[in-house]
C-alpha positions in Angstrom: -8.9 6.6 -34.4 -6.7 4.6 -37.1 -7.1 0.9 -37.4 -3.3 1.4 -38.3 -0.2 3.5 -37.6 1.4 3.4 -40.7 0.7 3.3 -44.5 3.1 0.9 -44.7 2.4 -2.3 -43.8 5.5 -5.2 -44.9 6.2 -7.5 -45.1 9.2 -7.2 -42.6 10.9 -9.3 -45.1 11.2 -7.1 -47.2 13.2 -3.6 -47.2 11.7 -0.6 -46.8 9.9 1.1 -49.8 11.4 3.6 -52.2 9.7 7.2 -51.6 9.6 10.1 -53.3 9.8 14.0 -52.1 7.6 16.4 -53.2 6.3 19.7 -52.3 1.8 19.0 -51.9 -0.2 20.9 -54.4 -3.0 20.6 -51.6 -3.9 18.9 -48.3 -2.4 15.8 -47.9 -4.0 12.7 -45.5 -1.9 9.8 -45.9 -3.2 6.9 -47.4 -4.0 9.1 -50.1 -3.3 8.2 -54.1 -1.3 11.1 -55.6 0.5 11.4 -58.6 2.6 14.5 -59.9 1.2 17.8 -61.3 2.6 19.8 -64.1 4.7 22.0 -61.6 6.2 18.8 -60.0 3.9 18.8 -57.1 2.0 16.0 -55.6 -1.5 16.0 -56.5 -4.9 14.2 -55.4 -4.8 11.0 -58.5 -7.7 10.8 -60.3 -9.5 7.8 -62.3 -8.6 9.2 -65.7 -4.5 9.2 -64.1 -1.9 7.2 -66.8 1.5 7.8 -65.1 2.8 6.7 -61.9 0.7 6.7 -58.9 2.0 6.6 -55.3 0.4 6.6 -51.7 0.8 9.6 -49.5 3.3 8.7 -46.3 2.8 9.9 -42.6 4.3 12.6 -42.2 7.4 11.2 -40.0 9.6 14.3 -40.4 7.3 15.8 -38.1 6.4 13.3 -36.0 2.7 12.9 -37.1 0.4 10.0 -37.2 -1.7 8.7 -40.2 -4.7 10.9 -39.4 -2.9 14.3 -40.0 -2.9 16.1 -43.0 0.3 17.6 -44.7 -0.6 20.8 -45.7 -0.5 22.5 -49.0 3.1 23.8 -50.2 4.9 21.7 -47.3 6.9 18.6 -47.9 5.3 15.4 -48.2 7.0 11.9 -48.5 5.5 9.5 -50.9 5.8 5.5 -51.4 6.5 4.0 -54.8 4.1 1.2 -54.7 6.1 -2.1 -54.9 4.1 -5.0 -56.2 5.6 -7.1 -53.0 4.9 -4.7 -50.6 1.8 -4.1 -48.6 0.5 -0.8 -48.5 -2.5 0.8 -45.9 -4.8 3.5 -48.7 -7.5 5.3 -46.8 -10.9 4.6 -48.3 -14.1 6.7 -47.6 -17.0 5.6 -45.2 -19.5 3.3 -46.7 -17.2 1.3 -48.7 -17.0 -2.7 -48.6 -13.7 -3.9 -48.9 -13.6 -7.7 -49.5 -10.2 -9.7 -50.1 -8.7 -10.1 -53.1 -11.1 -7.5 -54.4 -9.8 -5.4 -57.7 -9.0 -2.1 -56.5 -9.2 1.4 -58.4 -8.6 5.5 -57.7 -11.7 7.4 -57.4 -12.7 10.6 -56.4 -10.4 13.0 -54.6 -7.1 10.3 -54.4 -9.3 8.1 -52.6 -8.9 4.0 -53.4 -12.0 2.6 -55.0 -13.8 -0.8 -55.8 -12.5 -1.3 -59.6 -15.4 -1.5 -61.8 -15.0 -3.0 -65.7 -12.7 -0.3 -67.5 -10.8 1.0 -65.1 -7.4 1.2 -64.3 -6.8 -1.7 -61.5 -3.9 -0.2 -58.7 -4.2 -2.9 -56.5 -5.7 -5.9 -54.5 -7.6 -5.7 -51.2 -5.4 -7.8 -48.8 -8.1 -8.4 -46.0 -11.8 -7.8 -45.6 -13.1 -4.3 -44.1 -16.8 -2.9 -44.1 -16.1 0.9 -43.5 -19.2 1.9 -41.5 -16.8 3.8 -38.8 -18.0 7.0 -40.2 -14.6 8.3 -40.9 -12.1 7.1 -44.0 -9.9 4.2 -42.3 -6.5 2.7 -43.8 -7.0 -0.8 -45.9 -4.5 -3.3 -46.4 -3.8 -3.6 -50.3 -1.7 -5.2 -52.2 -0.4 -3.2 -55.7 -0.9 -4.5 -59.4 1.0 -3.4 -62.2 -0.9 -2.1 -65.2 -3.6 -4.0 -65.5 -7.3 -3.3 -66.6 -10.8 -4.2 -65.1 
């Protein structure tokens, strides 16, 4: 079960974020860091990723919740990650979140604790010890270009 039902998370204050459209070069869950393939599609980001990197949406236009998938080849709706904003990013099981920690992409699009030379995509907005035994949504709070 998700700890929340939307990958993004405010402040209300603030308008909605910009997205992006894009057809998914594979499965999708939202939460997800993707940036854009060669062919235009969204694809998993990686740690080695220079250009823009955006967080996979729920997939509203069909009326699904955080924990479904978009599947390869269909539509998927991505958030530009606005340094105001907060965003949910689904990180793996096992992983200690603590606040204000520096946060990088690892494997598979998945968010990551930032070690030194990495590129640093955001900052973990609230504390979270994933031992649920399933990836779970994590408030963060993006940085612009900046390294560990």
């Amino acid at each position: 079960m998700p700890r929340y039902n939307s990958v993004w998370a405010g402040p209300s204050t603030q308008t909605q974020p910009q997205t992006t459209e894009a057809l998914a070069a594979v499965d999708l869950t939202p939460g997800l860091l993707v940036t854009r393939d060669g062919t235009g599609k969204f694809a998993v980001a990686v740690a080695a990723t220079n250009g823009a990197v955006y967080v996979v949406q729920e997939n509203f236009l069909t009326l699904k919740g955080v924990d479904t998938a978009i599947p390869a080849n269909q539509t998927a709706v991505a958030l530009v990650m606005l340094d105001e904003q907060l965003f949910n990013l689904r990180f793996a099981t096992g992983i200690n979140v603590i606040k204000d920690a520096a946060i990088s992409i690892g494997a598979g699009g998945t968010p990551i604790l930032a070690t030194a030379g990495t590129r640093i995509i955001g900052y973990a907005d609230e504390t979270y010890n994933n031992t649920s035994g399933q990836s779970q949504l994590v408030r963060v709070r993006p940085a612009s270009g900046r390294a560990a």
